[in-house]
VEXTORMAR-23798 format. One record per residue (C-alpha): x, y, z; residue number from 1. Coordinates in steps of 0.05 Angstrom, whole numbers. Example, Ala and Ser with C-alpha at 12.3 -4.5 7.8 and 13.67 -1.06 7.14 Angstrom:
<robas>
east / north / up / i
246 / -90 / 156 / 1 $
273 / -21 / 143 / 2 $
</robas>
This chain:
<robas>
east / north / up / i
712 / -2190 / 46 / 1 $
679 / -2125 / 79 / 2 $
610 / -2155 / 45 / 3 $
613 / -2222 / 88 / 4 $
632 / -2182 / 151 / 5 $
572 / -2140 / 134 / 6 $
528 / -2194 / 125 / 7 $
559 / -2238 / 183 / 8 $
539 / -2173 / 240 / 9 $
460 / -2172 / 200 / 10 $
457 / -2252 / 224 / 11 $
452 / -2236 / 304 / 12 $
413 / -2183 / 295 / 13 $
364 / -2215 / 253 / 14 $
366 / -2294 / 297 / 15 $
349 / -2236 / 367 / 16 $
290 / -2199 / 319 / 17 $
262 / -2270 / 300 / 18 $
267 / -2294 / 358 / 19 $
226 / -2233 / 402 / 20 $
178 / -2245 / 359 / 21 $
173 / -2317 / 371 / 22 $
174 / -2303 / 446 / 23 $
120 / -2244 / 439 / 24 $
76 / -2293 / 399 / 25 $
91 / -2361 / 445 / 26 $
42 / -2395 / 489 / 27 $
72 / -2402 / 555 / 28 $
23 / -2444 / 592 / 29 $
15 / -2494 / 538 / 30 $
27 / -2554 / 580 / 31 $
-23 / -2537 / 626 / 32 $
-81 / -2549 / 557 / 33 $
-127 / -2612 / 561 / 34 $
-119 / -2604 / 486 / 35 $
-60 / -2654 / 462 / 36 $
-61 / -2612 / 401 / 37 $
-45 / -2540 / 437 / 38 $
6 / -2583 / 473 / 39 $
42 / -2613 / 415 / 40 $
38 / -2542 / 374 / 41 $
67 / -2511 / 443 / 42 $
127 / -2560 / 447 / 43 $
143 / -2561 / 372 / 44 $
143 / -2472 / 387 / 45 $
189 / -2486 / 437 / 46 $
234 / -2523 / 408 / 47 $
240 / -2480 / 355 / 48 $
252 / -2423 / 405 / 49 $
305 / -2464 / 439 / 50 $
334 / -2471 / 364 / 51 $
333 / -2397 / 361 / 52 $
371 / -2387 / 424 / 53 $
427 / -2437 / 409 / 54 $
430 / -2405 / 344 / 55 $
447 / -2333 / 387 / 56 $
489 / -2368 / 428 / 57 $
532 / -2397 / 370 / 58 $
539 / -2316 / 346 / 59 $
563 / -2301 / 401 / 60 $
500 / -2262 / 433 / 61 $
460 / -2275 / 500 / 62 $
389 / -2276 / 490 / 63 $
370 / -2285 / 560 / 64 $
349 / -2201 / 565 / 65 $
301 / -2217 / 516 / 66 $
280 / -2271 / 537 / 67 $
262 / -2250 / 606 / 68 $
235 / -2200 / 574 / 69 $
173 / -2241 / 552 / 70 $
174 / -2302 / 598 / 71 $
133 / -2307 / 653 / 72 $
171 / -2345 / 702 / 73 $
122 / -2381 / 743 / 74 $
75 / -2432 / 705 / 75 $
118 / -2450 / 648 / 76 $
171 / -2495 / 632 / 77 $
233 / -2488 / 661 / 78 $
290 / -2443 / 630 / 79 $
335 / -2509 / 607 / 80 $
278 / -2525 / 558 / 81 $
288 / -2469 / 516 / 82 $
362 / -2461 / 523 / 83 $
376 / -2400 / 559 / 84 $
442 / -2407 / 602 / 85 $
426 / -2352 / 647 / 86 $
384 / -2366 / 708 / 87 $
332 / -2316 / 730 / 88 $
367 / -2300 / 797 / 89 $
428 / -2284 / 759 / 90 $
389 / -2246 / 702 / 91 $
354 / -2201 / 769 / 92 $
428 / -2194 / 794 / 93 $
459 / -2174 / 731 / 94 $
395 / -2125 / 724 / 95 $
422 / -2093 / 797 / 96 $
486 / -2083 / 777 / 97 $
460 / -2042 / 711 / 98 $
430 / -2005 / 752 / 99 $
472 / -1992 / 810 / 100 $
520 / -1982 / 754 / 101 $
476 / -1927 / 719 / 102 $
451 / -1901 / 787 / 103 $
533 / -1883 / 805 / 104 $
553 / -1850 / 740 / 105 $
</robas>
């Protein structure tokens, strides 16, 4: 039993290392391409991003640090299309609190 417990902590951590690399490597602006090829490739990406986050969000993780991390904000499609559950208001307040947080200790 302590093998699948092993192997069940490796899965999150492994779904948020594929998945910064996906974000790292993902064209954000895709949609705004005359090409209908770079905007087909760019959807079927971020779909497959949005597949990663449900997948972190079935563990039992929150992706949305890391994906804030990499995504731009402005000029890109909107958070709901990849699947992150966090706004980016509420990902800048939970960011204050950190560091108010850190700032009092």
């Amino acid at each position: 039993m302590s093998t699948l417990v092993k192997e069940r902590k490796l899965k999150p951590q492994f779904i948020k290392m594929a998945l910064e690399t996906e974000l790292k490597h993902h064209d954000w602006t895709y949609e705004y391409s005359d090409d209908h090829g770079v905007w087909v490739g760019g959807t079927a990406h971020r779909n497959k991003i949005k597949k990663m986050v449900e997948d972190c969000y079935a563990e039992g993780e929150d992706p949305a640090d890391l994906f804030y991390k990499y995504y731009p904000v402005d000029g890109c499609h909107g958070i709901s299309g990849y699947g992150i559950k966090r706004t980016w208001q509420e990902q800048l307040d939970k960011k204050a609190k950190e560091i108010t947080k850190e700032n009092d200790a």
